[in-house]
C-alpha positions as CSV (number, residue, x, y, z in Angstrom):
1,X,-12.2,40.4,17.4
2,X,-9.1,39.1,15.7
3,X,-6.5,36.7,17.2
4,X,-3.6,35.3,16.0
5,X,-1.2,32.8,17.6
6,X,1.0,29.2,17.7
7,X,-2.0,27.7,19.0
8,X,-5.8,28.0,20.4
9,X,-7.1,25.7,22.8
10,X,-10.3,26.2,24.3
11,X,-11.5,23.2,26.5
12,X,-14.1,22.7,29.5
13,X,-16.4,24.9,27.9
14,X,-14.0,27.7,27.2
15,X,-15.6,30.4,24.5
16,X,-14.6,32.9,22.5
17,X,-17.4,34.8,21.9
18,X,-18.7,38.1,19.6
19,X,-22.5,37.2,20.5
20,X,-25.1,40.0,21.3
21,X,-28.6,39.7,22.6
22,X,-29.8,42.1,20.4
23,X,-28.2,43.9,17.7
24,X,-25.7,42.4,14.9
25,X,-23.8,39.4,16.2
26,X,-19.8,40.8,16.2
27,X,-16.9,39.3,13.6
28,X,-14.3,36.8,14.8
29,X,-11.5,36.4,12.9
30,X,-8.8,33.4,14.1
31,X,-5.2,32.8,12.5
32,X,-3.3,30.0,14.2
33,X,-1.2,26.7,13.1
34,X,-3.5,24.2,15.9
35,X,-7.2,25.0,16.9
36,X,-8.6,22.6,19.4
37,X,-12.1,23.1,20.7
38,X,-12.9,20.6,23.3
39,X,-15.5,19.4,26.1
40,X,-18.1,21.7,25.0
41,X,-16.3,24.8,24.0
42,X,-17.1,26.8,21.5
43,X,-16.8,30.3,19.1
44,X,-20.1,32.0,18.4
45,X,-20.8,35.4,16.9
46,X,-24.2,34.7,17.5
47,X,-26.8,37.8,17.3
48,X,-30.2,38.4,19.1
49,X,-29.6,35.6,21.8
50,X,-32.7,37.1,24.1
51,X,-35.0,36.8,20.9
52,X,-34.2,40.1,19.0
53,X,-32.8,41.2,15.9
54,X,-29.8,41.6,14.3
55,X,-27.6,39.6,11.7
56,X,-25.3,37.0,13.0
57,X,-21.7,38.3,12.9
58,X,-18.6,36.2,10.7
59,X,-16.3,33.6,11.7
60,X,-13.7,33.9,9.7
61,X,-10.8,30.5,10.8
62,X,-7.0,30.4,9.0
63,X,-5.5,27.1,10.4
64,X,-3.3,24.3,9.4
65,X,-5.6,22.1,11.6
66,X,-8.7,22.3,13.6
67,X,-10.6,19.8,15.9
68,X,-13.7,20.2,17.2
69,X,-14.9,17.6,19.5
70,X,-17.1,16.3,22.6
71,X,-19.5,18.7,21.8
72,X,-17.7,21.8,20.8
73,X,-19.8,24.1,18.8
74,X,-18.9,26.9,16.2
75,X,-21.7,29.1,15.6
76,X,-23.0,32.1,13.4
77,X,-26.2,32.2,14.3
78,X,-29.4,34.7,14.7
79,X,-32.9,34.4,15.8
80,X,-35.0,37.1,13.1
81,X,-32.3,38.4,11.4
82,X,-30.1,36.5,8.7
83,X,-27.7,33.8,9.9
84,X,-23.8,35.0,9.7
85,X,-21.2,33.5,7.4
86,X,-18.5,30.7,8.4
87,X,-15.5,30.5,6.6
88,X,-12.7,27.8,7.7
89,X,-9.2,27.7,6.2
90,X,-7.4,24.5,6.7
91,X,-5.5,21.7,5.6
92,X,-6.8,19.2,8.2
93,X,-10.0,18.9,10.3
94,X,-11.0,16.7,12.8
95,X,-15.1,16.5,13.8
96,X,-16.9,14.5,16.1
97,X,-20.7,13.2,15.5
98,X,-21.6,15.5,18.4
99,X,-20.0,19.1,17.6
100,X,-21.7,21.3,15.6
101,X,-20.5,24.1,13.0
102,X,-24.1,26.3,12.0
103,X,-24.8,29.1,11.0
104,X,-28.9,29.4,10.7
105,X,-31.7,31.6,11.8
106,X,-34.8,30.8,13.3
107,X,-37.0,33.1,11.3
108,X,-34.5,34.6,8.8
109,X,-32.3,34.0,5.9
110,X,-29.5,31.1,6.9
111,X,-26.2,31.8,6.5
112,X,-23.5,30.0,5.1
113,X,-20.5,27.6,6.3
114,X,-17.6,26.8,4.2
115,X,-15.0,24.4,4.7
116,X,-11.5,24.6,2.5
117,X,-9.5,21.7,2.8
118,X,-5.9,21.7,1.7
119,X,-6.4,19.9,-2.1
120,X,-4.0,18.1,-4.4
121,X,-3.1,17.6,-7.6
122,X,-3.5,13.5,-8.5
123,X,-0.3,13.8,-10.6
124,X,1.6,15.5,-7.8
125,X,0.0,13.3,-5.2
126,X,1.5,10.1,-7.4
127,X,4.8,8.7,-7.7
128,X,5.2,7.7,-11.2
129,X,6.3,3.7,-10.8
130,X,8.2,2.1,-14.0
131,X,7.0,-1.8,-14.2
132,X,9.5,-3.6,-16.4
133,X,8.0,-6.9,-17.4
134,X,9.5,-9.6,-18.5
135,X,8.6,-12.1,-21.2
136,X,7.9,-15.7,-19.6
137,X,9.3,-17.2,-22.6
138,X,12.7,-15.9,-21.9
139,X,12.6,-16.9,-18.1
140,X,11.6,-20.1,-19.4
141,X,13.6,-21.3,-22.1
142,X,17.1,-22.0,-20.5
143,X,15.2,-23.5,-17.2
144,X,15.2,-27.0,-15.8
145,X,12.0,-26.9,-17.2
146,X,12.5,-26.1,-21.0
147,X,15.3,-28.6,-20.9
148,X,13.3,-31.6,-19.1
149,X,10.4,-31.1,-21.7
150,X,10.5,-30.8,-25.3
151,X,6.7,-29.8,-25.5
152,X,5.9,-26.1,-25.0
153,X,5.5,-25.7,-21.2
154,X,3.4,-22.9,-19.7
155,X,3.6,-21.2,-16.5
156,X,0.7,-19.4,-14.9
157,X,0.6,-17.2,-11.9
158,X,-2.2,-16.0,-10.4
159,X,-3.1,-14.0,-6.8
160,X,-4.4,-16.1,-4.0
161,X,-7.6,-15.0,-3.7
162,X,-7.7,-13.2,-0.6
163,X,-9.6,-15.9,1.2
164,X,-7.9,-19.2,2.9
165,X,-8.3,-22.2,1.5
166,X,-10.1,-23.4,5.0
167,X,-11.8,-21.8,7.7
168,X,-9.0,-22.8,10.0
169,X,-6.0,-21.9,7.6
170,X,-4.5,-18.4,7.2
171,X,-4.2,-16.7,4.0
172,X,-1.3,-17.2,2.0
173,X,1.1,-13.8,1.4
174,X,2.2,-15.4,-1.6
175,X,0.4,-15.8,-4.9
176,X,0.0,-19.1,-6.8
177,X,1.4,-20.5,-9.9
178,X,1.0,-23.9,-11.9
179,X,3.3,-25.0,-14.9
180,X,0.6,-26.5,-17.0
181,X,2.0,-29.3,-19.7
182,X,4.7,-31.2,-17.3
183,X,3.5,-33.9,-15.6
184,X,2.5,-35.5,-18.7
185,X,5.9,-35.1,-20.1
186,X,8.1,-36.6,-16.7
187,X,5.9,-39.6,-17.3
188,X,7.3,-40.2,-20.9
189,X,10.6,-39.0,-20.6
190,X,13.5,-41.4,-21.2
191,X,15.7,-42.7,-18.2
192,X,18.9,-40.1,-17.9
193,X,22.3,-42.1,-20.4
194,X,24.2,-44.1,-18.2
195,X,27.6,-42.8,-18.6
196,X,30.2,-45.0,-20.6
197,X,31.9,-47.9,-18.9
198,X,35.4,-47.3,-18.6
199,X,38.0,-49.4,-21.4
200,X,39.5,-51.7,-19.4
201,X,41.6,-52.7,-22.2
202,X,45.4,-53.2,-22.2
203,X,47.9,-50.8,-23.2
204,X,49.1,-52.1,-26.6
205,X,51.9,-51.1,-28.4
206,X,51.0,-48.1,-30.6
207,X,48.8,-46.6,-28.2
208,X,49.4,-43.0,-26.9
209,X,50.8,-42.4,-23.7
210,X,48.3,-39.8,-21.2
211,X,48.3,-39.1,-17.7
212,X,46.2,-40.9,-15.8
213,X,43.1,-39.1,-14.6
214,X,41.5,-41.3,-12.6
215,X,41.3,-44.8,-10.9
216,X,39.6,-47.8,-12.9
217,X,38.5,-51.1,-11.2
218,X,38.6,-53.8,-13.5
219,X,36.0,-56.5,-14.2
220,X,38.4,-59.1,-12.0
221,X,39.0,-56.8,-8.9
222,X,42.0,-55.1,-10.1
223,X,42.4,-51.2,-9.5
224,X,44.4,-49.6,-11.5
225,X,45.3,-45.9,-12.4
226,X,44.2,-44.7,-16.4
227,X,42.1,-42.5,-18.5
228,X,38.2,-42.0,-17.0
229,X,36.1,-41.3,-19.7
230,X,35.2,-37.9,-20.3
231,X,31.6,-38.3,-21.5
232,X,29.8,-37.7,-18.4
233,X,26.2,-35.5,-18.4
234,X,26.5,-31.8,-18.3
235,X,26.6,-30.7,-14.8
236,X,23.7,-28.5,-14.6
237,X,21.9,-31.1,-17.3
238,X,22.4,-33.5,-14.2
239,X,21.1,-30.6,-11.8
240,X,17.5,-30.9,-13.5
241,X,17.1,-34.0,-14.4
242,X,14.6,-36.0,-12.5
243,X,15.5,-39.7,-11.8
C-alpha cells in the first residue's frame, strides 16, 4: 500500500491498515509533508492477528512532521513469526506517553523501529558572535573617577546571582558593580580651590585698556563693570568634583 499526499490525518480511530490474520502482515509505505494520528488511530501491518503465522509486514513513513497522540498506535507486529520493520523519516515528531510505535512478536524474532530526525551541524546551527572587549583601564582613566582619586581605583562587575536579595524582593535584570578604593580617597581629598577674588584695584595710569567682561562688586558696595578673572575650575573638573 503506498500513499502519498499534502497531508494525512487519521483521527477517532481511523486506520490505515495492511494487517492479516494469518499469513505475512502487508507493506505500508506513507509520503506526506503533516501526519497526524489522533484519538486512537493508528497504521498497522500487523501479521497473524487470529494467532497464526506470518512476518509482520513494513512501515515505511517520509514526513516533515508526524504526531502521534491520545493513544494512536503504529504497529509492525506478529504473533509466531518475526516482528516487521518501522522506518520513520522526519524532521519533527511529536509523541504522547500513551501512543505506541512497536514492532514485536509474541513468540518470534522482534523487529525493529527506527526514528530519523532531521540533524544539524553545531557550526551551521551557530551564529558566530564577535565580543569586543574593552580594557577597564581605558574606560577608566579620563573618568570622574580617575580624576577625583589619585590612587589606582578598581571597578568590578559581577552578575546578580540569580536569586533576590529577599524573599519578598524580585531579582534584579541588571548585574552588580563596586569601584573598590574610593571612599577612602573622598574622605582625604582636599576641598575644591576657591576661585580668585576679583582685583578691585584702580585703574592707574600705565595700565592696559580691555573690555570689560564682567560686573565686579567692590568691598564698599560699589558695582562696577571690569575684567573677571579668568582662573575659574575646568568645567567638566567642576562636573566631578564632589563638595
Amino acid at each position: 500500500m503506498s500513499i502519498e499526499a499534502d497531508s494525512i490525518n487519521l483521527d477517532n480511530a481511523g486506520n490505515i491498515s495492511a494487517a492479516t490474520a494469518s499469513g505475512e502482515g502487508g507493506n505500508i509505505f506513507l509520503n506526506s509533508q503533516n501526519l497526524q494520528l489522533r484519538d486512537g488511530s493508528s497504521i498497522s501491518a500487523t501479521a497473524g492477528l487470529a494467532g497464526g503465522g506470518g512476518n509482520g509486514g513494513n512501515i515505511t513513513i517520509d514526513t516533515d512532521t508526524l504526531a502521534a497522540i491520545q493513544g494512536s498506535s503504529i504497529t509492525a507486529n506478529a504473533f509466531t513469526g518475526r516482528g516487521g520493520n518501522i522506518r520513520i523519516s522526519t524532521q519533527g515528531i511529536f509523541q504522547s506517553s500513551d501512543s505506541i510505535f512497536d514492532a514485536s512478536s509474541q513468540f518470534g524474532v522482534d523487529g525493529t523501529v527506527e526514528v530519523r530526525s532531521l540533524e544539524l551541524e553545531p557550526d551551521e546551527a551557530l551564529v558566530p558572535y564577535n565580543r569586543v572587549f574593552i580594557p577597564m583601564d581605558e574606560v577608566m582613566k579620563n573618568s570622574c573617577f580617575a580624576r577625583r582619586n589619585k590612587k589606582q581605583v578598581r571597578l568590578v562587575i559581577t552578575d546578580n546571582g540569580g536569586l533576590p536579595a529577599g524573599p519578598g524582593d524580585s531579582v534584579m535584570p541588571m548585574p552588580l558593580f563596586s569601584a573598590e578604593g574610593l571612599d577612602e580617597e573622598l574622605e582625604t581629598q582636599s576641598p575644591p580651590p576657591s576661585s580668585p577674588a576679583p582685583d578691585d584695584s584702580g585703574w592707574q595710569e600705565g595700565d592696559p585698556v580691555v573690555e570689560a567682561t564682567g560686573i565686579i562688586k567692590t568691598k564698599d558696595g560699589r558695582t562696577l563693570l571690569g575684567m573677571v578673572g579668568s582662573n575659574l575650575p575646568d568645567a567638566e573638573e567642576a562636573i566631578c568634583r564632589q563638595d
